[in-house]
N, C-alpha and C positions, 0 to 999 in steps of 0.2 A: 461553128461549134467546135471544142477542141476535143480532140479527143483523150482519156483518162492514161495518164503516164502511169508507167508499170511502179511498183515500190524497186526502189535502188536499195543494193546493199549496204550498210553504212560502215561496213569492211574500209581500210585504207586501203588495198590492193582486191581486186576482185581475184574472183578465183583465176586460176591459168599462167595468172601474170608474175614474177618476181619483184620484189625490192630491188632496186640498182643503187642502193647505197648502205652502207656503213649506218648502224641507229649510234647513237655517242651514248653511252651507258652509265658510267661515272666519273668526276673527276676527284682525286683529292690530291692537299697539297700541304706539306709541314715543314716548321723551322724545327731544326737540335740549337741546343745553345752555342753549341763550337761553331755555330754559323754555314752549316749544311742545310740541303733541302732538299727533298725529297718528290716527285710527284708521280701520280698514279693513273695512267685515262684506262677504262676500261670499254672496247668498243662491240655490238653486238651483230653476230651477223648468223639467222638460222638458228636460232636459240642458244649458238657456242658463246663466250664469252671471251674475246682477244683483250690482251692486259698487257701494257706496256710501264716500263719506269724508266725513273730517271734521276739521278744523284748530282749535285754539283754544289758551288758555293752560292750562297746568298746573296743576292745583293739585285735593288731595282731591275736591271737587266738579267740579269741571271736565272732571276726568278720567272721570268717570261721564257727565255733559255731553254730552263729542266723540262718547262710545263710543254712546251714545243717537240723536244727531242724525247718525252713519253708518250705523244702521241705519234712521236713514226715508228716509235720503236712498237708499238698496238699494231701499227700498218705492216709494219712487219712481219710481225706475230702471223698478222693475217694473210697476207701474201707469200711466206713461205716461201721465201729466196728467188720468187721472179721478179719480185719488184722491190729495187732497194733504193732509199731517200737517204740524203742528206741535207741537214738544215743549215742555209747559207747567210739566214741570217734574220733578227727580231726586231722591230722597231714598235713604238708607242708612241702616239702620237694624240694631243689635242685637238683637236677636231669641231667646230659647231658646237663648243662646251660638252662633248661627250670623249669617251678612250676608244680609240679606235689602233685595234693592234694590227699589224703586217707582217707576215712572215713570207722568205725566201725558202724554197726547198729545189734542189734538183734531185729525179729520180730517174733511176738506170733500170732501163728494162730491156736485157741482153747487152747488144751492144748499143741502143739505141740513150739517149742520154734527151730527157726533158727537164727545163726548169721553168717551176710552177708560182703563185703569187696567188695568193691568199688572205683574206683581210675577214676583220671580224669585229662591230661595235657590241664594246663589253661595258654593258651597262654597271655593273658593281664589280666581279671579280676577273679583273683582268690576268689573272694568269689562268685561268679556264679558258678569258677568252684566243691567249694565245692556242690553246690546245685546241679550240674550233677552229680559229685562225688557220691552222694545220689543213683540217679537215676539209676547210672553205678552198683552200688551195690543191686539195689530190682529190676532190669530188667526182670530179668530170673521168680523169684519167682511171681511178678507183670505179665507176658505171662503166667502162667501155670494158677495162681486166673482165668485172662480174660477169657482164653481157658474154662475152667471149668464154665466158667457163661451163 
């Protein structure tokens, strides 16, 4: 005979515990006619809302670029000068008939220096997915900062 399991919260985090990541909040992303573009991630952490951007020119790669280099500039935002990223580098790739993006980032925290790899299948808008792509790649190292704070 089993015996009657309690009702479970249907809470994502039960009480006591924290979130160990980053919620991804918004992405947007625009062309100017002069061939600029613009992108916007806004990441949520604790109700605050961290907003990173990003400027550059247009162009297939580029465009994965801005969208990339507005999501560390979010992590930024959010880390507060102990942990600073740079992105080394975007690729796109065809994949099993899908877009499957990759980003390189190295991030310096003190004097300790990691580079992180990141990937992310974007099903329609691949310059979002590079801005996961981002995400996908400082996940871990981004849960262990939280954990620690």
């Amino acid at each position: 005979m089993t015996q009657p399991r309690p009702i479970e919260s249907s809470a994502l985090f039960p009480i006591g515990q924290r979130r160990e990541r980053l919620k991804f909040a918004n992405f947007s992303f625009a062309r100017t006619p002069a061939g600029q573009c613009t992108a916007e991630v806004s990441l949520e952490w604790e109700g605050v809302l961290y907003v990173g951007r990003a400027i550059g020119q247009s162009s297939p790669l580029g465009d994965f670029r801005v969208a990339a280099e507005a999501a560390l500039h979010a992590l930024a935002d959010f880390g507060k000068g102990a942990l600073q990223f740079e992105l080394l580098g975007v690729k796109h790739l065809r994949a099993f008939d899908e877009n499957l993006i990759i980003v390189s980032v190295s991030m310096r925290e003190g004097v300790k220096l990691t580079r992180l790899v990141g990937c992310y299948l974007a099903e329609s808008d691949t310059r979002r997915g590079a801005a996961m792509a981002v995400l996908s790649a400082t996940n871990r190292v981004l849960g262990n900062y939280i954990a620690a704070q």
